[in-house]
N, C-alpha and C positions, 0 to 999 in steps of 0.2 A: 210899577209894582216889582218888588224883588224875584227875581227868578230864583227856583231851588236849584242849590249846588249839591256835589258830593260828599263835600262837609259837612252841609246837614242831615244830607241821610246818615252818613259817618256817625254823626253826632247822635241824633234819634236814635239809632238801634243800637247804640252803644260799641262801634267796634273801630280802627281805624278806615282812612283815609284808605290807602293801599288795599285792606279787603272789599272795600265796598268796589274799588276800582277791579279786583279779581273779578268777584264774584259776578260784575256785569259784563266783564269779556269773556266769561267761561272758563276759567282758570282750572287745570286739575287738582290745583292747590287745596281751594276753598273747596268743606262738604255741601250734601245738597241740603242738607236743611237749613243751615245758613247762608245757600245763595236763595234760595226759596223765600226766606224773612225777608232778604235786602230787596229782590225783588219787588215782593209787597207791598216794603215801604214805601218801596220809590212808586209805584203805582198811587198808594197812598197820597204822597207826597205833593204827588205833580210831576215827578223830576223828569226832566228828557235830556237826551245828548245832546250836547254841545257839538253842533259838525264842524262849524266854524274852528273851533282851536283844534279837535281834532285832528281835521284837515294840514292845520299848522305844523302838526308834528306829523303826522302821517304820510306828508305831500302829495294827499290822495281822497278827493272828496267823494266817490263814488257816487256821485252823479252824471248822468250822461242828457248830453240836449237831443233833443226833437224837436224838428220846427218841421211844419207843415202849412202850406197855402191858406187851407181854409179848415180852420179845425168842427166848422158844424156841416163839411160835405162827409156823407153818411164811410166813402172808403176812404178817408181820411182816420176818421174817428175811431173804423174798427183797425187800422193800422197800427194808431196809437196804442189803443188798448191791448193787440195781441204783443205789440213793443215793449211795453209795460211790463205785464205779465213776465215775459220773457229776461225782461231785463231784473224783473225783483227776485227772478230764483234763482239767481248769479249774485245778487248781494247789492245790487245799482238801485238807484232811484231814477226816475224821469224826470226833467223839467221842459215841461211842453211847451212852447213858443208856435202864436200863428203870425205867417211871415206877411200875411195878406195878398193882395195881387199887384205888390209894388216892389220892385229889386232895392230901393230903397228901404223900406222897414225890413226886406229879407238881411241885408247888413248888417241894420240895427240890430235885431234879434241874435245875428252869432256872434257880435261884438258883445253884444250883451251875456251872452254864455261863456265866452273867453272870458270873462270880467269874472262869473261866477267859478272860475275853477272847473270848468264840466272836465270828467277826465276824457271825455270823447262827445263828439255830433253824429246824430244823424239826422238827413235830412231830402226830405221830399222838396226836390228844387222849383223855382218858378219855373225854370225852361232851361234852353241852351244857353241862355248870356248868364245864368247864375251861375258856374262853375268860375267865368274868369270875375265875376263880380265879388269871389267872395274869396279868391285864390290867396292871398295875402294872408287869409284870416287860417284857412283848414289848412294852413302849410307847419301849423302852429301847434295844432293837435289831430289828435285822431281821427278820422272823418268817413263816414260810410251814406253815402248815395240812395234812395229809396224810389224805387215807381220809375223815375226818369231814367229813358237808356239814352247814355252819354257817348254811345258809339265809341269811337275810338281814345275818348280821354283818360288820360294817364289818371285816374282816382278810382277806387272803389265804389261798385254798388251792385245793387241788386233790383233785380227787375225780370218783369215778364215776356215772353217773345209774344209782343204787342201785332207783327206782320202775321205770325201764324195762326192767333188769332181771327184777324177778320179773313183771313186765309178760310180757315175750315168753318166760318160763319156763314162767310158767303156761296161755297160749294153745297152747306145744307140748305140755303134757300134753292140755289138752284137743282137742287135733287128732289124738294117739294113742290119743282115747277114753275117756279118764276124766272122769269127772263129782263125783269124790268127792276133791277132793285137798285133805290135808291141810297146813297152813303147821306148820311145826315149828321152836320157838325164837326166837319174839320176842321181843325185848328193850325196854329205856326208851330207850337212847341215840338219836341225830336217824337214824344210817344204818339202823337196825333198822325205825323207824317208817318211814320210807322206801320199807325192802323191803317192809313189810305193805303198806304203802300201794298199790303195783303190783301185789302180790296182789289187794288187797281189788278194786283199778280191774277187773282183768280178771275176778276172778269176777263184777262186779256184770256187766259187759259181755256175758258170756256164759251169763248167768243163773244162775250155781252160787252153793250154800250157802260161806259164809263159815267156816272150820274152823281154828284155832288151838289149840298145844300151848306154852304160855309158858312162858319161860326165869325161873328166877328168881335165876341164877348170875349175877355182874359181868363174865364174861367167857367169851369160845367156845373151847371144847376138844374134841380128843376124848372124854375122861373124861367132862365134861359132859353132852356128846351123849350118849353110852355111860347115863347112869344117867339119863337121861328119858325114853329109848327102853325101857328097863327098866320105867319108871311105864306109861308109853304102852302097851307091849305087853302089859300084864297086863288091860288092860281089854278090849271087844271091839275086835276090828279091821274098823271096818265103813265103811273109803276104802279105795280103789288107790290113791293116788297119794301120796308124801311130796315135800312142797319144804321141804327143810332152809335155813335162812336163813344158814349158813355152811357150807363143805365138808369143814370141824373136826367140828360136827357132824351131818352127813350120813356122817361116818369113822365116827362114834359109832352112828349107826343101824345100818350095817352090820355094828356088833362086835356087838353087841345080837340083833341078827337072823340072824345068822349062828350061834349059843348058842342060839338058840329055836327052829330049823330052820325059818325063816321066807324063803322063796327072793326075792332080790330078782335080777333084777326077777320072778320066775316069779308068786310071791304080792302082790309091789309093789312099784312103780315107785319111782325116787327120784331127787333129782335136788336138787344142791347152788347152791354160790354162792360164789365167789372164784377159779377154777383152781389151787390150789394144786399141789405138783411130787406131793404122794403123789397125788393123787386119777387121774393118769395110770396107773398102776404097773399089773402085770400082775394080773389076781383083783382089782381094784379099780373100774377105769377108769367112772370116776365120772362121767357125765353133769353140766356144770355152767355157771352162768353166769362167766365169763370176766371178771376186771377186769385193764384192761393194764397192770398194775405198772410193768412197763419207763418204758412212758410217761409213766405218772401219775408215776414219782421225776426222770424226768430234767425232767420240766416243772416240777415242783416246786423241784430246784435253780436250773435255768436263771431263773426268778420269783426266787428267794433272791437268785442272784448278782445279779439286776437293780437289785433293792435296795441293795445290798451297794456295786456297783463304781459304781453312775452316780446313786444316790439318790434311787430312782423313790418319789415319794411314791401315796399312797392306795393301791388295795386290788381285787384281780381277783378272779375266781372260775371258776375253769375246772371244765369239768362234762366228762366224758369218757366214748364208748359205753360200754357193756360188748358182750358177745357171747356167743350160745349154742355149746358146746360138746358135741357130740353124742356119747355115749359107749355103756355098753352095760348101763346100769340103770335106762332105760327101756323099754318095750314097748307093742308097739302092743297095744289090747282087741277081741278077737273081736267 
C-alpha cells in the first residue's frame, strides 16, 4: 500500500509543498487557520513523519535506547515507564530492548540500537561483566547506566545507595527486637553485594550473627523467591526476621509461607527491597526499602540528554537515598 506523502496533502488542500512543510514544523510564517486545515488533513489523510529521511537530513533521530533485563519484572517496568514519560517531554522517543539473562542477547540488543541511530542508551546492565562486554559499542554514543552501581568505572549512571539500604533495614528490625534475621537472596551482581554488604555493616555494628540464604538463580522473581523459600522452610526455622534482597522475592516468601501456614509477620517478620506497586496492595503491604525510580529515571535522562544535546564529555556517578517504608510485616518482639 502507498504511504501518504507531503505532496499529497500539498496537493489535497490546495497549497504548496513548502507550506504544508511550514505549517507542520510550526513555522511563524504560516497563519493558524491554515496550519489548523493542513493539520486536519493530514489526520484525515493518514499522513505521519517520515523519521527515517528526517533523520537523514537532521543527523538526529531522537530516539533514545533502553534495554532492561527483564522487562515483565514489576521495577523494571516502572523504570521504563517513568524513562519514557521523561524522555517524551524533552521531544525523544524510547525504543525499549529486553536484553534477557544472557550477556550475549545484551550485545545483540545495543548493536541493534547503534544500527538504529539511537541518539543515546540507557541501560539497566546484566551485572559487572556488562560494562566491558559492551565497551566497544557505548564508546560510540552516549550512554548512561541505570540501577547498577558500577563502583569505580569510568561511565556514567545512576543508582541507589543499595548498602545504606539494607543498612537502615536491618537496624529497624533490630530496634523491633530481633536478634536472628535472616538475609535472603544474594546474588554475584555489584548491587547484590552491596545489599549484603549493609547487611553484613550493621549486623557487625550491632553484634548479630551473620545469616545468608543464596540465590543461585540470574535473576529476581517471584517464582524464584517462591522455590527458595520452599528450600528454606523445609529446614528448621530458627530466625524472626527475613530481609529479602528484592521485594520479587520477599512476593515469593510470602506465597511460600502463606502454603505452609507460616503467619507473617505473626510467626516472622519480613521486609523487602525496591517498593515495587504489588508490594502496597491490600493482604500484601509489604514493609520495604524504597528506591526512587521516578528520580533515579528522570536523572538518568536528563545525564543522557546532557551528553546528547551539549557533548558533555567524562562521566558522573550519581548515588541516590533510598528510604524505609513501613508497612505491615513487621512486628515488634515481646
Amino acid at each position: 500500500m502507498k504511504s501518504v506523502t507531503l505532496k499529497d496533502v500539498a496537493k489535497a488542500a490546495g497549497v504548496s509543498y513548502a507550506t504544508v512543510s511550514r505549517a507542520l514544523s510550526g513555522s511563524p510564517q504560516i497563519g493558524s487557520d491554515t496550519r489548523e486545515r493542513i493539520i486536519k488533513l493530514c489526520d484525515e489523510m493518514g499522513y505521519t513523519t517520515n523519521y527515517v529521511a528526517r533523520s537523514m537530513v537532521m543527523k538526529k533521530t531522537d530516539l533514545i535506547g533502553l534495554v532492561v533485563p527483564s522487562v515483565d519484572n514489576q521495577f523494571m517496568s516502572e523504570m521504563a515507564y517513568h524513562a519514557e514519560m521523561s524522555a517524551r517531554t524533552h521531544g525523544y522517543n524510547i525504543m525499549l530492548c529486553n536484553s534477557g539473562p544472557d550477556l550475549r542477547q545484551e550485545k545483540t540488543v545495543v548493536k541493534l540500537l547503534l544500527g538504529r541511530q539511537v541518539d543515546g542508551i540507557l541501560i539497566v546492565p546484566q551485572g559487572p561483566q556488562t560494562y566491558e562486554n559492551i565497551r566497544a559499542y557505548t564508546d560510540q554514543v552516549p550512554t548512561v547506566f541505570v540501577s547498577e552501581n558500577l563502583r569505580d568505572q569510568p561511565q556514567s549512571y545512576v543508582t541507589v545507595d543499595n548498602s545504606r539500604g539494607t543498612y537502615i533495614g536491618t537496624k529497624y528490625l533490630y530496634e523491633l527486637g530481633h536478634r536472628d534475621i535472616l538475609y535472603f537472596g544474594r546474588r554475584r551482581t555489584t548491587t547484590h553485594q552491596l545489599r549484603a554488604e549493609g547487611y553484613m555493616r550493621a549486623c557487625q555494628e550491632l553484634g548479630l550473627q551473620q545469616r545468608f540464604f543464596n540465590s543461585e538463580y540470574s535473576r529476581s522473581s517471584i517464582n524464584n523467591g517462591y522455590q527458595m523459600a520452599r528450600d528454606l522452610f523445609s529446614r528448621a526455622i530458627d530466625y524472626t526476621a527475613i530481609f529479602a534482597s528484592t521485594d520479587s522475592h520477599a512476593l515469593g516468601v510470602m506465597r511460600a509461607a502463606d502454603e505452609l501456614r507460616i503467619d507473617i509477620p505473626g510467626h516472622l517478620s519480613l521486609i523487602g527491597f525496591d517498593n515495587i506497586p504489588s508490594s502496597e496492595l491490600p493482604r500484601i503491604e509489604l514493609t520495604t526499602i524504597e528506591q526512587p525510580l521516578r528520580e533515579m529515571a528522570v536523572q538518568a535522562v536528563d545525564m543522557l540528554r546532557d551528553k546528547i544535546e551539549h557533548g558533555t564529555q567524562g562521566y558522573v556517578h550519581q548515588i541516590l537515598l533510598p528510604g524505609l517504608v513501613k508497612r505491615g510485616t513487621c512486628r515488634t518482639l515481646d
